[in-house]
C-alpha positions as CSV (number, residue, x, y, z in Angstrom):
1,X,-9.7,10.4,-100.4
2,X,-11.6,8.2,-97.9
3,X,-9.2,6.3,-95.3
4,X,-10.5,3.1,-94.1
5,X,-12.4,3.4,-91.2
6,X,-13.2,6.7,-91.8
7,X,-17.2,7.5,-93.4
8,X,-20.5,7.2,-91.6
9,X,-19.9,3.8,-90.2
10,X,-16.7,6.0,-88.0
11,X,-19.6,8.1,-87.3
12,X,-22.4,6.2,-85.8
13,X,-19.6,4.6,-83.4
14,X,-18.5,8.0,-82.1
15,X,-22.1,9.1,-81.2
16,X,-23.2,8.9,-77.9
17,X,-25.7,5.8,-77.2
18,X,-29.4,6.9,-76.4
19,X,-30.6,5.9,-72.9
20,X,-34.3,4.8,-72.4
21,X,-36.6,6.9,-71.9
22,X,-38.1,5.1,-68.5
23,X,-34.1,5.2,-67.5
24,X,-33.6,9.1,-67.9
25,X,-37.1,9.6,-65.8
26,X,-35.2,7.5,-63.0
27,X,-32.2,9.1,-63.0
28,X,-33.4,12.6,-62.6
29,X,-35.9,11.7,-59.8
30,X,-32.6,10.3,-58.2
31,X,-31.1,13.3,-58.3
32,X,-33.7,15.7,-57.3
33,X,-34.1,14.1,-53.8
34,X,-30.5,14.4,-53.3
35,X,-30.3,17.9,-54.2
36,X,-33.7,18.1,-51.6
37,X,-31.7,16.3,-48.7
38,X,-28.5,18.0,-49.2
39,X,-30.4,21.5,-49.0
40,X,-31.9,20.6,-45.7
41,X,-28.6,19.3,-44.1
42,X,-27.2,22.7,-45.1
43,X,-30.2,24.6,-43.3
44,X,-29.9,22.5,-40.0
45,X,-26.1,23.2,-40.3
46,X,-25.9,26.4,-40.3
47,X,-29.2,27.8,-38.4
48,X,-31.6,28.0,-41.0
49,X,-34.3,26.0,-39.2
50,X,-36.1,26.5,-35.9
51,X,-35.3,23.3,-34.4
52,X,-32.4,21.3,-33.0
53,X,-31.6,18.3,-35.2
54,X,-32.2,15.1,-33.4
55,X,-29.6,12.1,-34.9
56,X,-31.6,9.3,-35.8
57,X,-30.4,5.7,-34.5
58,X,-28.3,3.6,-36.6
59,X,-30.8,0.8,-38.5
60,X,-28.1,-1.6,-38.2
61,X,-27.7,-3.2,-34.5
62,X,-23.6,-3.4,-35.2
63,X,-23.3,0.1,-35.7
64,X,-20.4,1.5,-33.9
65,X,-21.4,4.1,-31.3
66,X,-19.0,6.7,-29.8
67,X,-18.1,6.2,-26.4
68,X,-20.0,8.5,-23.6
69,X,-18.1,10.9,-22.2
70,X,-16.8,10.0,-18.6
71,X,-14.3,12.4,-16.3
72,X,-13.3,9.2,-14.0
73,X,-9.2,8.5,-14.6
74,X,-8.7,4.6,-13.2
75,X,-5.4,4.0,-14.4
76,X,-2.2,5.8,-12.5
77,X,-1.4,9.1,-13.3
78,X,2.4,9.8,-12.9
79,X,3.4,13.5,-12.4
80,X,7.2,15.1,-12.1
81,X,7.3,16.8,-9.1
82,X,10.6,19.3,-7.2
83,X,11.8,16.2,-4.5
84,X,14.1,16.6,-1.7
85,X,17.2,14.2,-2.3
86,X,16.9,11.5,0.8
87,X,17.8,8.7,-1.2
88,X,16.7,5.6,-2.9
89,X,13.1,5.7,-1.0
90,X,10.0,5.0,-2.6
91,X,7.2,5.9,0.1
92,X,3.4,4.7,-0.5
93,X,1.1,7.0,1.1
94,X,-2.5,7.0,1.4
95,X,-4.6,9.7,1.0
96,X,-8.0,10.8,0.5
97,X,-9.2,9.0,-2.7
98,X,-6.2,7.7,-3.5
99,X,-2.7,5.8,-3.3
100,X,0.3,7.2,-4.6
101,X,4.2,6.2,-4.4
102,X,6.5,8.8,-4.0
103,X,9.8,8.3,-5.6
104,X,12.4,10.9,-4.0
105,X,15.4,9.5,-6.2
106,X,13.8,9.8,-9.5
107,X,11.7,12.5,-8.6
108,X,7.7,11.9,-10.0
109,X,4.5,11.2,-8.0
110,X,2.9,8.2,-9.3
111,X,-1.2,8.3,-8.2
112,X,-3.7,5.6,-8.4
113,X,-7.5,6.9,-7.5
114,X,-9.3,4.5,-5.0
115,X,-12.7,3.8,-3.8
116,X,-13.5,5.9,-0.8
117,X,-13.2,3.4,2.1
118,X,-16.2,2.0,4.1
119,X,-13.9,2.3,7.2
120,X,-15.4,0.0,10.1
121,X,-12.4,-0.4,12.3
122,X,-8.8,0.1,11.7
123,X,-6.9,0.0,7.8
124,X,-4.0,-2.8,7.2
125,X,-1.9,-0.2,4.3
126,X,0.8,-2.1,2.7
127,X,3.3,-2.7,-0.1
128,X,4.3,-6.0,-1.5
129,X,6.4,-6.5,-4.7
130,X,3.7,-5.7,-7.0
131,X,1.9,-3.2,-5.8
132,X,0.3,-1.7,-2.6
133,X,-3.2,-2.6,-0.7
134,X,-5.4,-1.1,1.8
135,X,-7.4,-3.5,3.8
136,X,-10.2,-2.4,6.3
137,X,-11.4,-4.3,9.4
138,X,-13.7,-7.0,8.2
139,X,-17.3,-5.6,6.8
140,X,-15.8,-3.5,4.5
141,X,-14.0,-3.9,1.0
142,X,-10.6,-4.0,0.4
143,X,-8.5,-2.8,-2.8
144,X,-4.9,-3.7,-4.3
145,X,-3.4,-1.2,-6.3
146,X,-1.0,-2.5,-8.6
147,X,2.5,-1.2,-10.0
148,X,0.3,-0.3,-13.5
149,X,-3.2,-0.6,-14.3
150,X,-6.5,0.4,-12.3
151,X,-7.7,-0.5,-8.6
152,X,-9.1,-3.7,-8.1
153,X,-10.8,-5.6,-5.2
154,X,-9.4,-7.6,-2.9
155,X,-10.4,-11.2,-3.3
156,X,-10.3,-14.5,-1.9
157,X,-10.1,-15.2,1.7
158,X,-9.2,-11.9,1.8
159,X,-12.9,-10.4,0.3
160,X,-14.3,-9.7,4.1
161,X,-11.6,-10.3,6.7
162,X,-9.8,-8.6,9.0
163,X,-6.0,-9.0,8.0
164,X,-2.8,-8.1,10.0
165,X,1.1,-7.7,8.5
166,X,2.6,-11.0,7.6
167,X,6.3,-12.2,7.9
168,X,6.4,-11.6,4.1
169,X,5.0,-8.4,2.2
170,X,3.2,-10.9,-0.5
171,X,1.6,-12.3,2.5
172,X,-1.0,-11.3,4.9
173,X,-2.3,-12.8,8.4
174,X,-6.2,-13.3,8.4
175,X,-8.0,-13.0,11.7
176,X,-10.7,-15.6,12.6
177,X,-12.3,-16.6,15.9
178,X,-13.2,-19.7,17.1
179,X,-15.6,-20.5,19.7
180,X,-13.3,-20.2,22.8
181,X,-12.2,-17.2,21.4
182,X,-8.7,-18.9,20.7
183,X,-7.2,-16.8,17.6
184,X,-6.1,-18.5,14.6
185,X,-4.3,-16.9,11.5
186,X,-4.2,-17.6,8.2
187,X,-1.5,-17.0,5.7
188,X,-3.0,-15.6,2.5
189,X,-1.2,-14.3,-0.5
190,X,-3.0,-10.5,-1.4
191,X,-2.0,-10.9,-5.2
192,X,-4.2,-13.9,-5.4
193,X,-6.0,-14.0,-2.2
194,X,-5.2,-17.9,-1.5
195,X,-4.2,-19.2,1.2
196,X,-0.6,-20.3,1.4
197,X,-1.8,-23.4,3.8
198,X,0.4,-22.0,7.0
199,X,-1.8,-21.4,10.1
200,X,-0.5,-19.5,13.3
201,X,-1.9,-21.1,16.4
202,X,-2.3,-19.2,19.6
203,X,-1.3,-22.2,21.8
204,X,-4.1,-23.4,24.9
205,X,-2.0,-22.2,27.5
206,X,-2.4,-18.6,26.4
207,X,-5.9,-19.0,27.6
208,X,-8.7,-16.9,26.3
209,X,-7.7,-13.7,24.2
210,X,-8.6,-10.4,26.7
211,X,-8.3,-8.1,23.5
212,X,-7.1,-7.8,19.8
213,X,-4.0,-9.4,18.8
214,X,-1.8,-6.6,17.5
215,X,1.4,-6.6,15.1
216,X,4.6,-7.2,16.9
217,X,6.4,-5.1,14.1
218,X,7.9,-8.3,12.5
219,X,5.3,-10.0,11.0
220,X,3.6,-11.9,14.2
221,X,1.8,-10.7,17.0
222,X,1.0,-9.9,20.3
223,X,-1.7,-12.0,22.3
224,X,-2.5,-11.3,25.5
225,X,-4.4,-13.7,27.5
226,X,-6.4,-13.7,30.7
227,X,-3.1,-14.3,32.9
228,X,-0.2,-13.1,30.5
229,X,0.7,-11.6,27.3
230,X,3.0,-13.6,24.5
231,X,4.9,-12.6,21.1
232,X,3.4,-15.9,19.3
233,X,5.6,-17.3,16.4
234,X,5.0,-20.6,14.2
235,X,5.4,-23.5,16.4
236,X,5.9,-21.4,19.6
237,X,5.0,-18.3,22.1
238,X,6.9,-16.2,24.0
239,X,6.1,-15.0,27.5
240,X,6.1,-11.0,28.0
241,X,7.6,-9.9,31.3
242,X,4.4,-7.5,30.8
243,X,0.7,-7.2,31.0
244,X,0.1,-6.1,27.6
245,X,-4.0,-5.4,28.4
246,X,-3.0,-2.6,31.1
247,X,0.4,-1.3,29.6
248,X,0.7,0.7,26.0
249,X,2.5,-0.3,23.1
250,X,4.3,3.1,22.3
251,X,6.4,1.6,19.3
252,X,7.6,-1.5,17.9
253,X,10.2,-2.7,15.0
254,X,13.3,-3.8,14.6
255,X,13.1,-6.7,17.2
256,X,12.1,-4.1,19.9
257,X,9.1,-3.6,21.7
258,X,8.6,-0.1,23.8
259,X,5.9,-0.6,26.6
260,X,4.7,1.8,28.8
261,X,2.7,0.9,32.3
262,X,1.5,4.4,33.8
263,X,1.0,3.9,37.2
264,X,-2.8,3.9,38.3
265,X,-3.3,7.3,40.3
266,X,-1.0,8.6,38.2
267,X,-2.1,8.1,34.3
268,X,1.1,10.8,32.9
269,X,3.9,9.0,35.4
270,X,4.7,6.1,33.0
271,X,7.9,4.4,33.1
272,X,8.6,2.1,30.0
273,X,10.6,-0.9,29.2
274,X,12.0,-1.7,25.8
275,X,12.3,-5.2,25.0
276,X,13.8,-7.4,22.7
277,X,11.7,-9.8,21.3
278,X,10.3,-12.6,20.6
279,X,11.8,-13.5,23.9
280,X,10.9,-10.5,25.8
281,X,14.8,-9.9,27.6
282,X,14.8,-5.8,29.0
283,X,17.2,-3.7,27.1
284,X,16.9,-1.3,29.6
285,X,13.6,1.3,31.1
286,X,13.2,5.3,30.0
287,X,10.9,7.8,32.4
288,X,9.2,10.7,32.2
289,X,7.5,9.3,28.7
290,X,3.2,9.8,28.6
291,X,1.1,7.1,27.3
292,X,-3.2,7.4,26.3
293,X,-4.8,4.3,25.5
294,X,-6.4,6.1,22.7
295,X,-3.1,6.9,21.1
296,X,-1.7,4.4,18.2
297,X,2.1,2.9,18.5
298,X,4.3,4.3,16.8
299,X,8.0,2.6,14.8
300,X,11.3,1.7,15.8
301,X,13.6,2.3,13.7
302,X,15.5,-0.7,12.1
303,X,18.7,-0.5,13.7
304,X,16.5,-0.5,17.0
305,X,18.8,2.8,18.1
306,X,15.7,5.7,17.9
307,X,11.8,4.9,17.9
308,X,9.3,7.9,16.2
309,X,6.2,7.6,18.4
310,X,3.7,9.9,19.7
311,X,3.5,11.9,23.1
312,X,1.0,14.1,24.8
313,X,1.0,17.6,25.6
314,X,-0.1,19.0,28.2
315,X,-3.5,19.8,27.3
316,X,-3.5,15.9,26.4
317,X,-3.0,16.8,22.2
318,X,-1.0,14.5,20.3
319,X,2.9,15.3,19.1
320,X,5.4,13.0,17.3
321,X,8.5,13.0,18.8
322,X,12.1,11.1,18.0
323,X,13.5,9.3,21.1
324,X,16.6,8.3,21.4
325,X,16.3,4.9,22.6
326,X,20.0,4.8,24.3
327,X,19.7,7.9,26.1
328,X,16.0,8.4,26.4
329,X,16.2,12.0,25.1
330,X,14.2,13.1,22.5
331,X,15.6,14.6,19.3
332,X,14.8,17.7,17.4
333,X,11.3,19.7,18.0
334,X,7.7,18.2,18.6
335,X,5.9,17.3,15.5
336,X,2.3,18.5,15.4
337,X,-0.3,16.2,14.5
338,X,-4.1,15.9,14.6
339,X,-6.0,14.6,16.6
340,X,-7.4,11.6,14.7
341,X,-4.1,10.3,13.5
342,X,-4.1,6.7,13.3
343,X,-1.9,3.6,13.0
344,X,0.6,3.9,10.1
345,X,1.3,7.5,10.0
346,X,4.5,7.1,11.2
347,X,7.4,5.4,9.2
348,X,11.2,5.0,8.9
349,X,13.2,5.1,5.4
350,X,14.9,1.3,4.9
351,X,17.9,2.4,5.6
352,X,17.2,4.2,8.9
353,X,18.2,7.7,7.8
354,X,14.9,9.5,7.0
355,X,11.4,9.0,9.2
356,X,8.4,9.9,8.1
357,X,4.9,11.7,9.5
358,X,1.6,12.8,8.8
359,X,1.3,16.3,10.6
360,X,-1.9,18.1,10.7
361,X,-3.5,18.8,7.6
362,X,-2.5,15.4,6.5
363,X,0.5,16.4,5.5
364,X,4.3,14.8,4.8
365,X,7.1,15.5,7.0
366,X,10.3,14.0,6.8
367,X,12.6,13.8,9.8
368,X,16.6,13.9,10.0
369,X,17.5,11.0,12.0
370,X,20.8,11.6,12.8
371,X,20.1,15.4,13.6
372,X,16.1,16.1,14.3
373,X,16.1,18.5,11.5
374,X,12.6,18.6,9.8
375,X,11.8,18.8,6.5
376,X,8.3,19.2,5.0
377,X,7.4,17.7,1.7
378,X,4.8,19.1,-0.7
379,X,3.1,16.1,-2.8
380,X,0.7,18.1,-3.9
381,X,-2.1,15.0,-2.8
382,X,-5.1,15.1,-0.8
383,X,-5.1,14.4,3.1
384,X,-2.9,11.9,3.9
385,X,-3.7,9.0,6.2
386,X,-0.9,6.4,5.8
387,X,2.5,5.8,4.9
388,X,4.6,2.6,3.7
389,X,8.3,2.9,2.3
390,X,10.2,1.0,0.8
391,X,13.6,0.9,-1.1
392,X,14.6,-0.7,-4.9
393,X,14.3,-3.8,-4.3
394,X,15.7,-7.6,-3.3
395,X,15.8,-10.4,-5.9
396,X,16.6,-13.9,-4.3
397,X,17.0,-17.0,-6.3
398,X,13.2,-18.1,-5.3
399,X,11.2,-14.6,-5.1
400,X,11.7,-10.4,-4.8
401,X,11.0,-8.8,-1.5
402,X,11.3,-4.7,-0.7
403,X,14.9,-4.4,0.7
404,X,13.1,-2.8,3.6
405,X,12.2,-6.5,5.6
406,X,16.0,-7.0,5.5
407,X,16.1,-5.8,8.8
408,X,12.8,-7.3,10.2
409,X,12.5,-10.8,8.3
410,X,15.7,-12.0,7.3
411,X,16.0,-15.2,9.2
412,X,12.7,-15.9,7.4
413,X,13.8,-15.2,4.1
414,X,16.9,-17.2,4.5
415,X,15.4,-20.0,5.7
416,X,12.1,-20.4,4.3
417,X,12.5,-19.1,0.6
418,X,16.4,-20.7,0.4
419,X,17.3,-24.0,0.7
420,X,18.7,-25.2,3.7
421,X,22.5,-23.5,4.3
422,X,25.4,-25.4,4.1
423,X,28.1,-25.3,7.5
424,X,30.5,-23.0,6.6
425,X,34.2,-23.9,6.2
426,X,36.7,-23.0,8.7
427,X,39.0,-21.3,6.4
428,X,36.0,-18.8,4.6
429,X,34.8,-18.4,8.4
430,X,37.9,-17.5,10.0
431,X,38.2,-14.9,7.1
432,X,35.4,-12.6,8.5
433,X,35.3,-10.1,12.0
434,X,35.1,-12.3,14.5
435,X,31.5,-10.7,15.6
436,X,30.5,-11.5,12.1
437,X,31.3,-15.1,12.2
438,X,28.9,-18.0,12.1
439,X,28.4,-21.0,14.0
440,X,29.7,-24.4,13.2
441,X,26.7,-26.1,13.4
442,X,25.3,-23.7,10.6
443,X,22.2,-21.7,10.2
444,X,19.3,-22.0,12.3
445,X,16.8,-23.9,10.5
446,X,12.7,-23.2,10.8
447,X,10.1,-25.8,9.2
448,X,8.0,-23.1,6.7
């Protein structure tokens, strides 16, 4: 019995449909020169044919292309390391190639590579909130290496100049001459390289400048005229009870200024004065200390108490040594160092316990204040050239500085970053030590 559906109709429709005859002929030469190019692929693969295989390029101009290999790292590379425990520091150095921050508290290295420098004159190594920059003497480049991210050149006013340390670590002075030979600096911010519109004047009666202004270690400098030398601050300059053009700057910081005149006849014979600037008032005078005009200044510590600074030997090589400024004795053993050291290889920890030094071999020695005790530190960087510390750091309501201008700037940060203070009340100043307590009349107040 037939079903319905069932029969030859059921049949035809389960048969397979016949292709064309022109179709089948298509299809096979299709597949024969696939089979052809997959046998050849196979043969270059694995050695069968006596030729390297030379990639053809893509037909399509938006073809992706893999990248070309490239050993250069530009971004930080941040490394745990075995630190000493010294505290909350965070030390910038500069070495060979690169700039790298040293964080003792946490305990990691963090290095940036840098442009080898086109050194024409001495290097302006700093830190500001953001990140750190090295600054040659003008005719060279100048880089800023951020917090995060890759080196970058300086720009600006600040693409060929000659810059010195500013009252604020954002900010950096800008050397220019005029005809007379007069200095004038400009402010310029090194994130942005723009001038902040504040100009430091080196007033007429300084006369013509005799040399380079140098750093006063608190964000100004020193000129020094044809008849005297001044610690020049916005709106004013101080006279120097000294010739700064035939005396040397051993160290400065912390409001103090260590001068040494050596006697003519007797270059090693150099009694020195330490000052207190900007007025200049003597603290008191230390002998029996040796002074090179070749040799760079060296740091007071911030409590003004101890100064790191370098001495000669007596077959004329370089040492560091700690002085204690009260006593004029020196503290712990000489510090060896080579004999190309140059400005900013000496530095002191924010808090005054810890200094710092490049010894020979460009490396990292840290220095017990307190005792002389020497400790040296394995970063496992290149040559080292400079250092900069700092510590956490300062918020304020209007900006974030390193704690470490406490010391140095604060009458600059409470006056020119706050609004003006208000007199304090009798009852909240009687409260405080009576050497802590302020004036009636208020803070002193400084047009920024």
């Amino acid at each position: 019995m037939t079903r319905p559906g069932e029969g030859p109709q059921r049949e035809e429709l389960l048969a397979p449909a016949r292709v064309p005859r022109r179709t089948r002929l298509w299809v096979a030469t299709v597949a024969l020169l696939a089979a052809g190019a997959l046998g050849a692929g196979l043969v270059d693969r694995y050695g069968g044919g006596h030729h390297d295989a030379v990639p053809s390029e893509p037909s399509s101009s938006h073809a992706p292309r893999p990248p070309a290999p490239s050993t250069a790292v530009d971004g930080p590379i941040v490394r745990t390391v075995a630190l000493p425990d010294i505290g909350d520091v965070q030390l910038f150095v500069r070495a060979e190639g690169a700039v790298a921050e040293v964080n003792f508290a946490a305990g990691w290295i963090r290095s940036t590579p840098v442009p080898t420098l086109q050194v024409t004159g001495a290097v302006t190594f700093g830190v500001t909130t953001s990140g750190a920059f090295v600054r040659p003497a003008a005719g060279a480049p100048g880089y800023f290496v951020p917090d995060s991210g890759p080196t970058r050149l300086l720009g600006g006013a600040l693409t060929d100049a000659t810059v010195l340390p500013g009252p604020d670590p954002d900010d950096v002075w800008t050397l220019g001459y005029r005809a007379d030979w007069a200095a004038n600096l400009r402010l310029v911010r090194v994130l942005s390289g723009s001038p902040t519109g504040q100009v430091l004047r080196v007033p007429r009666r300084v006369g013509a400048l005799v040399q380079h202004p140098l750093p006063d270690g608190s964000g100004f400098l020193l000129a020094t005229g044809a008849s005297a030398s001044y610690d020049v601050r916005p709106g004013r300059a101080y006279r120097l009870p000294v010739d700064l053009a035939a005396s040397t700057v051993l160290a400065s910081g912390g409001g103090r200024l260590l001068v040494a005149t050596c006697a003519p006849r007797s270059p090693r014979t150099c009694p020195a004065q330490l000052l207190r600037l900007p007025d200049g008032h003597r603290l008191g005078s230390l002998d029996g200390l040796t002074a090179t005009a070749a040799q760079p200044a060296g740091v007071i510590a911030p409590d003004g108490r101890t100064a790191l600074l370098y001495q000669a030997t007596a077959s004329g090589l370089p040492e560091a040594r700690l002085l204690d400024l009260a006593t004029g004795r020196f503290r712990g053993a000489a510090i060896p160092v080579d004999t190309d050291v140059q400005t900013g290889a000496l530095a002191y920890a924010p808090d005054g316990r810890w200094a710092f030094a490049v010894t020979t071999g460009g490396r990292l020695t840290a220095i017990n204040v307190r005792t002389g005790a020497t400790l040296r530190i394995d970063v496992g960087l290149p040559r080292l050239e400079q250092l900069a510390p700092t510590a956490g750091r300062l918020t304020s309501q209007y900006k974030t500085v390193p704690m470490q201008l406490q010391a140095h700037f604060h009458e600059r940060i409470d006056v020119c970053f706050s609004p003006p203070p208000m007199t304090p009340t009798r009852s909240w100043n009687a409260s405080l030590p009576r050497r802590l307590r302020l004036p009636r009349r208020g803070y002193p107040h400084l047009r920024c």
